[in-house]
C-alpha angles and dihedrals in degrees: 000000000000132000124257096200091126127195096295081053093041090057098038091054111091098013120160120210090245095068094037096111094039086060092043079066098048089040097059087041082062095049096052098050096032102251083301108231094009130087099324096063134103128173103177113139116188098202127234085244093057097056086221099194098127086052090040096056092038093049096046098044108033105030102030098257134161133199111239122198100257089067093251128113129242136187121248090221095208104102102067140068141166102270094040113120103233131137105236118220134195113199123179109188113194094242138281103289106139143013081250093057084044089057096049084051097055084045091059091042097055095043094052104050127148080242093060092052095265145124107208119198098188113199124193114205093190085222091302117126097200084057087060096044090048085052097048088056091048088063106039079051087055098043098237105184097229128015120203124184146156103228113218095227133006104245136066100047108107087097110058100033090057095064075046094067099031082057080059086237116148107231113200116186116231113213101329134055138240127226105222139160098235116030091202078079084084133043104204149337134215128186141087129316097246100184072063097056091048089049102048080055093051087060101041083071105050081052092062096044091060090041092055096035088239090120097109088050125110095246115210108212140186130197124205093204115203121226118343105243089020108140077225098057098049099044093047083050093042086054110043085048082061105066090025088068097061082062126069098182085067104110105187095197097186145348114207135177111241098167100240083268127126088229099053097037087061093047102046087047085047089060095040097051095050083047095056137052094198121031104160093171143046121191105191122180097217147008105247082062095038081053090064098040087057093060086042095063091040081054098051100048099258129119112231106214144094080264096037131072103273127037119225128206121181143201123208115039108226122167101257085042079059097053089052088059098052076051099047110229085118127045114199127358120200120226123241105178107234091182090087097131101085088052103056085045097055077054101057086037084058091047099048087048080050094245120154116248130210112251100228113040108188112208116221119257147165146189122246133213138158098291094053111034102084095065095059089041090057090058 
């Protein structure tokens, strides 16, 4: 495991006496700004079009955090010194793209608190992958004892990961996979199966179909595909395929990237829909884009619905994508577990107790649908 001497700990160490005044001074420098990029540092920044509340309050309340005016979230920097025994955490989340990617934040918050026995230095890439690369140096360089991201693609990571493991530091993957040469670069990862998800939609709607005797159709489909790249977006798409294959009245019309943003998920629906005369089915990867494909059909004069004109299937599972499916407007959302957090935590607690840990933790997820959806809504 790693030390947690910090940078107040790094500069102290092999001092002579001849330079002991000359370090008083830096010393007291350090103390003043907070050892500047160095442990006392956060650059998470949750994003206006994320809402961000349930982050927010987590991160106030639980990870000394404060809000600054550029939206954005710092740490305070007060509650931790060299000798204290805490187990120090770098985390790199991909950005704030979404209310789902809010969610998995607050998870992370709430699992690595001071009062958990953890520092947590909390990085924000802002969906850049040079960002991530530059954070994970940042903590290998501070000697952080675990590091924990979500890397934004799957390539492009040998590298890096193995300084990683040459630093001696465990690396464990939130939510999506890497694609390595050597899988001992990694010690774990935890998140959804995501070829599942894309299965269990695959067969919502062959569900609905059947509800609805439609099963025989040509049936005319469209698929919002998240980030190009994205482990997400190749497994949801692996696994819809999957099922899509055993119909061959399944017509996918078009796949397009829409980047598992609001904004894009209305423009790209706006196009299709202009392209195509019948579209019966949307397949949308996640609920942010399924959000502005939704206003895309209103606008332009369709009804979304199993009764309606376009049939809408959803990955994700956040609360207002729930409430779209008691009304209706959607008819199954796939769940993508945000509360990943306490997961990634039991793992670091295993391997601090020097357990072994499985290489792959799925975790559990469901579809809902009209007949189940209250119940979640009610938690």
């Amino acid at each position: 495991m790693g030390q947690k001497d910090g940078c107040l700990g790094r500069i102290a160490r092999g001092t002579t006496v001849w330079g002991f005044f000359a370090v008083l001074a830096v010393l007291a420098v350090l103390v003043l700004v907070g050892c500047g990029n160095g442990f006392f540092e956060d650059v998470a920044d949750k994003g206006a079009e994320a809402g961000g509340t349930e982050a927010k309050e987590a991160a106030e309340g639980k990870t000394g955090v404060k809000e600054t005016k550029a939206g954005g979230q710092e740490e305070t920097g007060g509650e931790m010194s060299p000798d204290e025994n805490l187990i120090v955490v770098g985390v790199s989340q991909i950005g704030s793209e979404s209310v789902w990617r809010t969610a998995n934040t607050a998870s992370i918050q709430r699992a690595f608190t001071k009062e958990n026995g953890y520092f947590l230095i909390f990085k924000n890439a802002r969906q850049k992958q040079e960002n991530q690369i530059k954070a994970l140096r940042s903590f290998i360089s501070q000697r952080v004892d675990y590091i924990a991201f979500s890397p934004i693609t799957e390539r492009g990571w040998d590298t890096v990961l193995q300084e990683a493991k040459e630093a001696g530091i465990p690396v464990i993957l939130i939510d999506r996979r890497v694609r390595v040469s050597d899988d001992s670069l990694y010690t774990a990862w935890v998140g959804p199966d995501f070829v599942n998800e894309g299965r269990m939609a695959g067969e919502a709607l062959e569900d609905c179909l059947k509800r609805n005797r439609r099963q025989d159709e040509s049936i005319h489909i469209v698929v919002l595909k998240g980030t190009e790249g994205a482990s997400s977006t190749i497994g949801r798409t692996r696994g819809f395929s999957s099922v899509a294959e055993n119909h061959k009245n399944w017509n996918i019309l078009e796949q397009v990237d829409a980047e598992f943003t609001t904004a894009k998920g209305q423009e790209e629906m706006e196009r299709l829909l202009r392209k195509y005369d019948t579209i019966d089915v949307l397949i949308s990867q996640n609920d942010d884009m399924t959000f502005g494909a939704l206003e895309a059909i209103r606008k332009a004069g369709k009804r979304a619905g199993e009764n309606g004109d376009i049939i809408v299937i959803s990955f994700d599972a956040v609360k207002n994508a729930l409430k779209l499916v008691e009304e209706g407007l959607i008819t199954a959302d796939v769940e993508c577990n945000a509360d990943q957090g306490k997961y990634v935590e039991e793992m670091i607690r295993k391997l601090e107790n020097h357990e072994i840990v499985p290489k792959l933790n799925f975790v559990p997820e469901e579809v809902f649908t009209a007949e189940n959806v209250g119940e979640r809504l009610k938690d």
